[in-house]
Structure formats: C-alpha cells, structure tokens
DSSP file (Angstrom, degrees, kcal/mol; ACC not computed):
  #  RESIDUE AA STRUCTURE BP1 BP2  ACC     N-H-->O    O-->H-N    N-H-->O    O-->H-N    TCO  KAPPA ALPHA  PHI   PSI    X-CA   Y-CA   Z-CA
    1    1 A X    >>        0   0    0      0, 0.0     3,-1.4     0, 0.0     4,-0.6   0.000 360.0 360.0 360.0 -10.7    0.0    0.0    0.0
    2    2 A X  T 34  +     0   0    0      1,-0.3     2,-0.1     2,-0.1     3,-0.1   0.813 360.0  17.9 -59.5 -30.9    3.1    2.2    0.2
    3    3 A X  T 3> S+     0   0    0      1,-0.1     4,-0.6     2,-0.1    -1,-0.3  -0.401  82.3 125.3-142.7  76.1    3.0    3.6   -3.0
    4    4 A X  H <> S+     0   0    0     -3,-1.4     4,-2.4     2,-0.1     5,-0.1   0.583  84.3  48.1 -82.4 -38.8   -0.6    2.9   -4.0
    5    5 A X  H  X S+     0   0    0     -4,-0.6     4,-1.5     2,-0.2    -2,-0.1   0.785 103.9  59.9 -76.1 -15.5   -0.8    6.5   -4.7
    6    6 A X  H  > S+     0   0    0      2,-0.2     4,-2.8     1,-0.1    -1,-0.2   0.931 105.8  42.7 -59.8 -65.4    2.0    6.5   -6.4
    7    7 A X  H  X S+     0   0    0     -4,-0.6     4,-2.5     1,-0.2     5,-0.2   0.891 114.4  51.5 -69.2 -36.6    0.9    4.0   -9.0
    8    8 A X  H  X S+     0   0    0     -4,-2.4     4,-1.8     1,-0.2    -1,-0.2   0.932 109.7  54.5 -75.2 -27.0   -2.9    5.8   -9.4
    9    9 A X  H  X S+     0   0    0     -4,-1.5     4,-1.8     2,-0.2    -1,-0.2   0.911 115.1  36.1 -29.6 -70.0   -1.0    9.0   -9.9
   10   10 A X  H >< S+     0   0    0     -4,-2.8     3,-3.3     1,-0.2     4,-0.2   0.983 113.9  55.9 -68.1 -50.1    1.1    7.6  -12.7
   11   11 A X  H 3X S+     0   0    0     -4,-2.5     4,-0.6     1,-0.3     3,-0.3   0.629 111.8  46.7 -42.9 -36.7   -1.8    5.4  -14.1
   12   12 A X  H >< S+     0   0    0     -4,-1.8     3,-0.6     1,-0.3    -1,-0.3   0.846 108.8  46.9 -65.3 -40.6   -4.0    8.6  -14.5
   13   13 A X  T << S+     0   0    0     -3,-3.3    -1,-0.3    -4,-1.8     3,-0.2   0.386 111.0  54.2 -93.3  29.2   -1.8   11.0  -16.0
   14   14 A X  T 34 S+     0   0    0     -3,-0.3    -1,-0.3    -4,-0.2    -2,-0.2   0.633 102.7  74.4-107.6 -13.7   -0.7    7.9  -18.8
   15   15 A X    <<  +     0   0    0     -3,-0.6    -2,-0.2    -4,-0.6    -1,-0.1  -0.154  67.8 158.4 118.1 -29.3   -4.5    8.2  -19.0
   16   16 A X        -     0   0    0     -3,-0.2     2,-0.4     1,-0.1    -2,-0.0   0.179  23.2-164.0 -35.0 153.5   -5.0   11.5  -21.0
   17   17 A X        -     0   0    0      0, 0.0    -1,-0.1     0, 0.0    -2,-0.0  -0.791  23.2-127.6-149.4  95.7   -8.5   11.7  -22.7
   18   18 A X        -     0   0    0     -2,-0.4     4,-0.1     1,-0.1    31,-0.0   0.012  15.9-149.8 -44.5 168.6   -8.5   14.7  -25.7
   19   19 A X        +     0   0    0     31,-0.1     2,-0.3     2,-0.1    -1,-0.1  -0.484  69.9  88.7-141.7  48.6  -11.6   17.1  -24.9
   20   20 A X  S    S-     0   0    0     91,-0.1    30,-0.7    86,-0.1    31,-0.3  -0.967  94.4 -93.0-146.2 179.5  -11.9   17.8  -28.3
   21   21 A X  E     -A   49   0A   0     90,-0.4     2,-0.6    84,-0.3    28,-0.2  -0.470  44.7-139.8 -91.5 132.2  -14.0   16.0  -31.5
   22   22 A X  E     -A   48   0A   0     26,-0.7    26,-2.1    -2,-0.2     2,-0.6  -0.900   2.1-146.5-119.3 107.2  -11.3   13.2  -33.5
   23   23 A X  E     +A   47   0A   0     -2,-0.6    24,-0.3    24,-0.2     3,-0.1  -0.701  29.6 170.8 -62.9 117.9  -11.5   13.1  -37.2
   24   24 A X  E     +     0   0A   0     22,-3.3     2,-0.2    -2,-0.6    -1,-0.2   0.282  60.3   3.0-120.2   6.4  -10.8    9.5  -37.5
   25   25 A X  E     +A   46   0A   0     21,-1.0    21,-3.2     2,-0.0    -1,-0.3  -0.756  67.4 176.8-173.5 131.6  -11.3    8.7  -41.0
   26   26 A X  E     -A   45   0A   0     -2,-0.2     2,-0.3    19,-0.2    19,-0.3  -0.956   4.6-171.1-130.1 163.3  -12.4   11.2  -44.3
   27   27 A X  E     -A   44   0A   0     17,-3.1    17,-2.3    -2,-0.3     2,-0.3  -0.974   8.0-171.0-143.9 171.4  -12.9   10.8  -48.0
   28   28 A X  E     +A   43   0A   0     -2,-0.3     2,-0.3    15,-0.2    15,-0.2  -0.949  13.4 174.3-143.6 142.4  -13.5   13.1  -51.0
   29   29 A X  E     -A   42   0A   0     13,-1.0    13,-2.0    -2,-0.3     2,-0.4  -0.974  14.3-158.9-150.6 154.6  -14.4   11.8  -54.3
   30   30 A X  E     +A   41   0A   0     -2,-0.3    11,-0.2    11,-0.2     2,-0.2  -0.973  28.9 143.0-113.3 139.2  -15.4   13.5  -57.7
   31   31 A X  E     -A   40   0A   0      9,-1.3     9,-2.2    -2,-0.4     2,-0.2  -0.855  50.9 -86.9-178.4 159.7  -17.2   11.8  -60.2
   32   32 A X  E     -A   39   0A   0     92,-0.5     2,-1.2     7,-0.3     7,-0.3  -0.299  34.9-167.1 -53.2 113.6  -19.7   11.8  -62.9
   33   33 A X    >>  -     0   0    0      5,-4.2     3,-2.8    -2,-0.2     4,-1.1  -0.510  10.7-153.3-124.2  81.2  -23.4   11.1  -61.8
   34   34 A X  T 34 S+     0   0    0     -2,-1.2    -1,-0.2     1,-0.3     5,-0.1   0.554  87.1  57.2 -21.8 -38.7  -25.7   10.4  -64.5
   35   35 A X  T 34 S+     0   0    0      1,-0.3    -1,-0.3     3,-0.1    -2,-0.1   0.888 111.5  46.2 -84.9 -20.5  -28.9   11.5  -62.9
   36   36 A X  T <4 S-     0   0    0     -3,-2.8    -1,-0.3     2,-0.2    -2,-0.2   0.799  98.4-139.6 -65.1 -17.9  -27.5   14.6  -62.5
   37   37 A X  S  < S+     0   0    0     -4,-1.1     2,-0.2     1,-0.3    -3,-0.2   0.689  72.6  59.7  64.5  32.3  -26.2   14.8  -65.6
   38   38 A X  S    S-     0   0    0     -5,-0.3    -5,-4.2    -7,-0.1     2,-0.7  -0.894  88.8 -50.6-136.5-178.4  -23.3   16.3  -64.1
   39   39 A X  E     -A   32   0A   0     -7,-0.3    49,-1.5    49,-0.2     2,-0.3  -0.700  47.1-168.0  -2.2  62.0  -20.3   16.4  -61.8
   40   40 A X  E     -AB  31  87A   0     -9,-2.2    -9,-1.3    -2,-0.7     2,-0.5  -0.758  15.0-162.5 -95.3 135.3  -20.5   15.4  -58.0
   41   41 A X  E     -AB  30  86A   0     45,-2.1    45,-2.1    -2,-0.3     2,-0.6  -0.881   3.6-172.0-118.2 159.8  -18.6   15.6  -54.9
   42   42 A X  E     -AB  29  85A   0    -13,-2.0   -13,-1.0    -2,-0.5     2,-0.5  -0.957   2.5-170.8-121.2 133.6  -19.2   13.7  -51.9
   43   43 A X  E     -AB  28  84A   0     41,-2.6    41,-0.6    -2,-0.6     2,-0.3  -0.902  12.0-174.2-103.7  91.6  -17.2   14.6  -48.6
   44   44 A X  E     +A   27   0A   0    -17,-2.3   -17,-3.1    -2,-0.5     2,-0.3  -0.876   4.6 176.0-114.7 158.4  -17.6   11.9  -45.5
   45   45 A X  E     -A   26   0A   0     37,-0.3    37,-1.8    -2,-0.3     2,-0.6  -0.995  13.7-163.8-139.6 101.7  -16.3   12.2  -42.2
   46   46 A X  E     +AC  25  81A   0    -21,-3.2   -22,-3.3    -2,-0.3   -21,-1.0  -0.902  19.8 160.8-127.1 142.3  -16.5   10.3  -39.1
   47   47 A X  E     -A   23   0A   0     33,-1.8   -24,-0.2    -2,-0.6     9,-0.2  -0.983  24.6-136.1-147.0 164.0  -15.6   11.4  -35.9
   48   48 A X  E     -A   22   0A   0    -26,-2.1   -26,-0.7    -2,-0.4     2,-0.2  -0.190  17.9-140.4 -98.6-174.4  -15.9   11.0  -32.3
   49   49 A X  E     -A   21   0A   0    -28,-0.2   -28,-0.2     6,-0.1     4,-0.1  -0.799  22.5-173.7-143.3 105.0  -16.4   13.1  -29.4
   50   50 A X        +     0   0    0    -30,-0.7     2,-0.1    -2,-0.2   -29,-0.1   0.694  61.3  98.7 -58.2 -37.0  -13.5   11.0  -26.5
   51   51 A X  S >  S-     0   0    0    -31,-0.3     3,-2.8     1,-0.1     2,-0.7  -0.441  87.7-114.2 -66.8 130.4  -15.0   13.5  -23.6
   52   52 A X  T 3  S+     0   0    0      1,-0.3    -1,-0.1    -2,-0.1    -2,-0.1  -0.592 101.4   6.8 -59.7 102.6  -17.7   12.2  -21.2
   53   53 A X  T 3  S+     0   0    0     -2,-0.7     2,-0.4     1,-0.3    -1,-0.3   0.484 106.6 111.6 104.3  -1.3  -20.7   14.2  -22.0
   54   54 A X    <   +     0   0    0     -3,-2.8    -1,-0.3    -5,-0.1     2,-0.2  -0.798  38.7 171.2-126.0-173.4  -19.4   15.9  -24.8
   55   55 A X        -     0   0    0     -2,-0.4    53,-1.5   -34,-0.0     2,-0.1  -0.976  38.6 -81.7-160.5 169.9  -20.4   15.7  -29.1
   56   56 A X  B     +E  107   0B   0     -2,-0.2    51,-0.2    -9,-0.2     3,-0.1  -0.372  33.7 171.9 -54.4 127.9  -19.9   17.2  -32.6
   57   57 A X        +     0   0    0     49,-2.4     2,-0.2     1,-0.3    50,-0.1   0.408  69.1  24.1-103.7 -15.6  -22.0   20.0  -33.2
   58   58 A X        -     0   0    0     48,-1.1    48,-0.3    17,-0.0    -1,-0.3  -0.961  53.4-175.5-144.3 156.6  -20.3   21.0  -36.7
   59   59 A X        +     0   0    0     15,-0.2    15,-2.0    -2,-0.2    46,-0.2  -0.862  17.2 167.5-156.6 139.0  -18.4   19.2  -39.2
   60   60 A X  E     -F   73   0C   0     44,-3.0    44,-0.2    -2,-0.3    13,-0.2  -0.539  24.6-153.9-121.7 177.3  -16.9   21.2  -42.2
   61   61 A X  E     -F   72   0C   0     11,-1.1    11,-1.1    42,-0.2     2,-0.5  -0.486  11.7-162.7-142.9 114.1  -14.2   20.6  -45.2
   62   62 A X  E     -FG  71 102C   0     40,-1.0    40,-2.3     9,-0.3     2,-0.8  -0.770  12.7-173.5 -57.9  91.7  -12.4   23.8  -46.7
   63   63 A X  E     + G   0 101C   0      7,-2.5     2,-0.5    -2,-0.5     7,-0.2  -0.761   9.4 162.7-121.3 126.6  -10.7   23.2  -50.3
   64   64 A X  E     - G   0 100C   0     36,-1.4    36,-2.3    -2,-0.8     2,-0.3  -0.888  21.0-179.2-132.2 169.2   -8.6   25.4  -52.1
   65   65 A X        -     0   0    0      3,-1.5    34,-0.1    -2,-0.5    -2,-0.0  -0.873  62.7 -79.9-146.0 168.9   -6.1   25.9  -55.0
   66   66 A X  S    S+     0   0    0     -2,-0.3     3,-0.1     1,-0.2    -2,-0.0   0.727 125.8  44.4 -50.9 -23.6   -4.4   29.0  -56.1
   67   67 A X  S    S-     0   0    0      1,-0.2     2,-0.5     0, 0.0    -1,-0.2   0.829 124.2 -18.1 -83.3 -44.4   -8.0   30.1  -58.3
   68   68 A X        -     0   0    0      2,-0.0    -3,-1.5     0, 0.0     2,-0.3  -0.937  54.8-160.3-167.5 147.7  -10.5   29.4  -56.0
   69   69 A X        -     0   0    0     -2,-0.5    -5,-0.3    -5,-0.2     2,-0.2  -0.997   9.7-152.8-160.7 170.5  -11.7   27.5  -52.6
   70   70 A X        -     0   0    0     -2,-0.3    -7,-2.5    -7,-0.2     2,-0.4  -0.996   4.0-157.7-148.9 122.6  -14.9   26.5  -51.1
   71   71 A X  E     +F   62   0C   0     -2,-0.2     2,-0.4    -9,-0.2    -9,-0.3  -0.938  26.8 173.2-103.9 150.3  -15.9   25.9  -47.3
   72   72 A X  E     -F   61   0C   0    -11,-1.1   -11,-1.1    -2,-0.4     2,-0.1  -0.995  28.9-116.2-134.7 164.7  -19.0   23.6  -47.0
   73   73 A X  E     -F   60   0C   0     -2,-0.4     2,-0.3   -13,-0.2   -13,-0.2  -0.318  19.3-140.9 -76.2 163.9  -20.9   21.9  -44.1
   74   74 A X        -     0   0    0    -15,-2.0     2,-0.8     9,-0.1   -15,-0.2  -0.798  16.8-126.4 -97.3 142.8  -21.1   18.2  -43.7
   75   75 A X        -     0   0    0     -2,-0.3     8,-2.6   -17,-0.1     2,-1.1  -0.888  22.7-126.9-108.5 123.7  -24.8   16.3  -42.3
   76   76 A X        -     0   0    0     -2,-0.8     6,-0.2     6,-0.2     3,-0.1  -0.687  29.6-172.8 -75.9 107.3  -24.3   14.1  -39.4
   77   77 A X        -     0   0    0     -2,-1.1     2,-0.3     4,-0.4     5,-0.2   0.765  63.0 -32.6 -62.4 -46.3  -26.0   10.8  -40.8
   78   78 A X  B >  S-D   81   0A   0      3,-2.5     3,-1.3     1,-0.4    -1,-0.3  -0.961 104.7 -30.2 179.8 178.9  -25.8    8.9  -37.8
   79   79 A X  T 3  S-     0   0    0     -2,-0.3    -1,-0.4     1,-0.3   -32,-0.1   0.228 131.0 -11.9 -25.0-112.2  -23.3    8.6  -34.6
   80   80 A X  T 3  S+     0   0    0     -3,-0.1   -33,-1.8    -4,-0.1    -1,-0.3   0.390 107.6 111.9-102.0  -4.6  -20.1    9.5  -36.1
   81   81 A X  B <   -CD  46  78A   0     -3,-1.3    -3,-2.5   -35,-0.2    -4,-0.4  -0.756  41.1-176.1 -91.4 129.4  -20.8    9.4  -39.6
   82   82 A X        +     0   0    0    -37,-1.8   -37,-0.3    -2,-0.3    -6,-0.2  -0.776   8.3 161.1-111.9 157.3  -20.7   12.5  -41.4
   83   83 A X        +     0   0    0     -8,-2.6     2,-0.3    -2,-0.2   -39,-0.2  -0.462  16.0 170.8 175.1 107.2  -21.6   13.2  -45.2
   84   84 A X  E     -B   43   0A   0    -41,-0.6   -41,-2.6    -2,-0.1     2,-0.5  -0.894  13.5-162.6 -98.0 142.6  -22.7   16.0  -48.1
   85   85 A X  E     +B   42   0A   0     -2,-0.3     2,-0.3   -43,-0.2   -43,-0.2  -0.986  19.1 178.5-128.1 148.3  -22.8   15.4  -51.8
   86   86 A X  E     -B   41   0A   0    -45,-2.1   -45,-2.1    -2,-0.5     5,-0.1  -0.919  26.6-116.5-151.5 112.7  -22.8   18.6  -53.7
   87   87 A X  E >>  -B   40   0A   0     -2,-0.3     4,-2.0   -47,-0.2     2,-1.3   0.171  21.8-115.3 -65.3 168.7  -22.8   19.2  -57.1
   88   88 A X  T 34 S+     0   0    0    -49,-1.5   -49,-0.2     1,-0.2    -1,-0.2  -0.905 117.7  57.3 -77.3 112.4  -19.9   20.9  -59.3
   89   89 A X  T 34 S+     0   0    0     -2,-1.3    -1,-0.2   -51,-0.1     3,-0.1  -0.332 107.7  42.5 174.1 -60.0  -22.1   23.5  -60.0
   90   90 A X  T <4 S+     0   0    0     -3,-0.5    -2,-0.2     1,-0.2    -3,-0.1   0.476 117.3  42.4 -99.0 -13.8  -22.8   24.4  -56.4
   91   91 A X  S  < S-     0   0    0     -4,-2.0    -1,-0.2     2,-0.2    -3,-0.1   0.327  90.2-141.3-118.5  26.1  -19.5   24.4  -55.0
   92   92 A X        +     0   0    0     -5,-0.2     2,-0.4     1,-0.1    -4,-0.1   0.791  64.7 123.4  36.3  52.4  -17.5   26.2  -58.1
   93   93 A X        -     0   0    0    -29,-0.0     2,-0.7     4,-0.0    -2,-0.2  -0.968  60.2-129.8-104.9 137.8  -14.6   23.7  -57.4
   94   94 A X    >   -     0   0    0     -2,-0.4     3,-1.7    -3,-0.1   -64,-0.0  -0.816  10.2-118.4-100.3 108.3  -13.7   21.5  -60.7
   95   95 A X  T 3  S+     0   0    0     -2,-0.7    29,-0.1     1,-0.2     3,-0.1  -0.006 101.8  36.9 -24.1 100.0  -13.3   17.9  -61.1
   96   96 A X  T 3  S+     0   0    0      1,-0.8    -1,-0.2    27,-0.1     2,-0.1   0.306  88.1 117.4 130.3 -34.7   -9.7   17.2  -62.1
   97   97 A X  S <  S-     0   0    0     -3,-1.7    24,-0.9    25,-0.0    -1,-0.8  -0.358  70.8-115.2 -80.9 161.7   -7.9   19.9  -60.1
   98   98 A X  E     - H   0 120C   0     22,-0.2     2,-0.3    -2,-0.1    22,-0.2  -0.929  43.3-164.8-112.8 132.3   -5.5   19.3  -57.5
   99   99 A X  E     - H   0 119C   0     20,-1.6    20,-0.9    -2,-0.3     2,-0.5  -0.751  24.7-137.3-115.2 139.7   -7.1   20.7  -53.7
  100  100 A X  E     -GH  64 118C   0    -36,-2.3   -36,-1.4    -2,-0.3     2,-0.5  -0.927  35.9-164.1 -75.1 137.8   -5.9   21.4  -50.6
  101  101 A X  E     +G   63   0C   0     16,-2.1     2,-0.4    -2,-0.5    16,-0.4  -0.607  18.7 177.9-146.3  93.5   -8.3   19.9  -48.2
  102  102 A X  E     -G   62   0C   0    -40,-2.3   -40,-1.0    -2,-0.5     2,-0.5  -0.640   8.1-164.7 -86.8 119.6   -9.0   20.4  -44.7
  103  103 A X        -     0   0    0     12,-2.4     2,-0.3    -2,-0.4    12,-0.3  -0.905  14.7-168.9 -98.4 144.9  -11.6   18.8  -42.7
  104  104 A X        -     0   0    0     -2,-0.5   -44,-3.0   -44,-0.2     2,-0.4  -0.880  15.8-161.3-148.1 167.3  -12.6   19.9  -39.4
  105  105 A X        +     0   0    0      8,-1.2     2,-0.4    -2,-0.3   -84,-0.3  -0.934  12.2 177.2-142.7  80.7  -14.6   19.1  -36.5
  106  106 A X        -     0   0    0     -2,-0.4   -49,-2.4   -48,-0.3   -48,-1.1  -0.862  10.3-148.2-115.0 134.4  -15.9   21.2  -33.6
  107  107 A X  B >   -E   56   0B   0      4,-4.3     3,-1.5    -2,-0.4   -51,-0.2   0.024  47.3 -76.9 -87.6-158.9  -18.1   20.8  -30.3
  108  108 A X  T 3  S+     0   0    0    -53,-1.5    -1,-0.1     1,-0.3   -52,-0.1   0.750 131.9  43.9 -83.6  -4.2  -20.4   22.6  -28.2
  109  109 A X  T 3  S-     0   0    0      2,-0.1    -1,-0.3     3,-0.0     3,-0.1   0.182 118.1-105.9 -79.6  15.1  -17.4   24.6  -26.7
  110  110 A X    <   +     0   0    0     -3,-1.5     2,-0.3     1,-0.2    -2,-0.1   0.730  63.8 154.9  55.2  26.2  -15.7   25.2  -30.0
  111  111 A X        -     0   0    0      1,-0.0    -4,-4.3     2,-0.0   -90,-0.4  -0.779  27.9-152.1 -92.3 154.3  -12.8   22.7  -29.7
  112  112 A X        -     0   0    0     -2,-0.3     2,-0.2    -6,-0.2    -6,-0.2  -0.317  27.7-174.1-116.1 162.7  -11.6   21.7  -32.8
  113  113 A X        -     0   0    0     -2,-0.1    -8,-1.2    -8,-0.1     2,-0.2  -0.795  19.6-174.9-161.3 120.7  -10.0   18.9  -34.4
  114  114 A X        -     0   0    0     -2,-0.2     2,-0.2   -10,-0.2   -91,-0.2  -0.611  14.5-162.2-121.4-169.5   -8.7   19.2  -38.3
  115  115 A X        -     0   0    0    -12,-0.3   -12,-2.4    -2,-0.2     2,-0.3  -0.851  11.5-169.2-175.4 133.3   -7.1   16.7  -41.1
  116  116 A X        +     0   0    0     -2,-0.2     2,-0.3   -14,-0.2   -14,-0.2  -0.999  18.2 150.3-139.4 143.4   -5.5   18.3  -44.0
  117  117 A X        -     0   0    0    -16,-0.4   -16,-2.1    -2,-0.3     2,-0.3  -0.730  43.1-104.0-165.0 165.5   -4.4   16.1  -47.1
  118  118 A X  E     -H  100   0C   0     -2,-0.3     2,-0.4   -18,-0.3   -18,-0.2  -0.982  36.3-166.0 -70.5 108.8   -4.1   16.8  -50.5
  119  119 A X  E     +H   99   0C   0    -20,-0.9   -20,-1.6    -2,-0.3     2,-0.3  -0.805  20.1 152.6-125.5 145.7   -6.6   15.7  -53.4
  120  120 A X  E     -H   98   0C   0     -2,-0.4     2,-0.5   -22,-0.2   -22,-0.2  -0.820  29.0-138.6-174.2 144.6   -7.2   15.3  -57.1
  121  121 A X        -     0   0    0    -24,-0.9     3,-0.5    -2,-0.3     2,-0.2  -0.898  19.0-146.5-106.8 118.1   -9.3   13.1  -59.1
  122  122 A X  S    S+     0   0    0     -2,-0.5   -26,-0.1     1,-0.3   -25,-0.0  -0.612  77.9  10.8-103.9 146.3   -7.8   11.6  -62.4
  123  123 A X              0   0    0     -2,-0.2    -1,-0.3     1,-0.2   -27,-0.1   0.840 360.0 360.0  65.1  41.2   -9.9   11.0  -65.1
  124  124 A X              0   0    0     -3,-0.5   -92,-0.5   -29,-0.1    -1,-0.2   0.580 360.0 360.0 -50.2 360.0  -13.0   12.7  -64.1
C-alpha cells in the first residue's frame, strides 16, 4: 500500500482523454453522376467526441487551390458518420484539379480537431 498513490498518480496522468471531437477517417471523391447529368462531390467524415458528455456539433471541409476554394458543411448521418454530396455546379470547385483539403470538427465549446491532405481526381 506504500506507494498505492504512487501508481494511481502515474496510471492517470498515462490516462489522458483529448476534450476535443477526433476526425478518425475522411474521404472526398469526384465523379460523374448520371442523374445529374453532371459532376458530383461527396465529402464523409467520421468522428468521435473522446470527452464524457461531450459531441460534434459542426463538421466542415475547406478546399482550395491557387484560383478558387470552397468551405462547405457536412450532415451528421448517424453517430459518427458524417456526409454532403454537392454538385460541381454548387460548389464552383472543378473535377480534375489538385485541392488542398482540410476537414474539421468542432463541439459545443468550440474545440476543434482538423485533417488536412491533398486531393485530385484523375480521369474525371
């Protein structure tokens, strides 16, 4: 019992638990969609909330290139899955370009969590 405090001490602070929303997996794809008769892209997201008590309230992706960038929201689909499909039309980004592309993740205190990657779709 002598160094029982010792050990809960260390055990806790090895222990950390973020307090903010965790992008843990994204994709982006462009492609052709027949019933639109156009262009679409679809952006998903899933992320957690690690804090007891706390959740996602927003979930975004921001792409740009040297012409032109576009922030749009994401729809929470169900627990951690997030997901907009948005035509080229409605987000002036073009199928075929190379993006920077961040997605990001905030709760109901406005901590953040982002993921930033590079995209471009060959062969649109």
């Amino acid at each position: 019992m002598k160094y029982h405090n010792a050990i809960v001490a260390a055990l806790a602070l090895g222990c950390y638990v973020p307090q903010a929303p965790d992008i843990y997996h994204t994709h982006v794809s462009c492609h052709w969609n027949q019933s639109e008769q156009g262009y679409v892209w679809v952006f998903q997201a899933w992320v957690d909330h690690p804090a007891t008590g706390g959740y996602v309230t927003d979930v975004a992706v921001h792409l740009s290139d040297t012409d032109q960038s576009a922030l749009l929201t994401l729809e929470n689909q169900e627990g951690p899955y997030w997901e907009s499909v948005y035509s080229e039309n409605e987000t002036g980004l073009v199928c075929g370009r190379l993006y920077s592309v961040y997605f990001l993740a905030f709760d109901e205190l406005s901590n953040s969590d982002a993921e930033k990657f590079y995209y471009q779709q060959f062969n649109p």
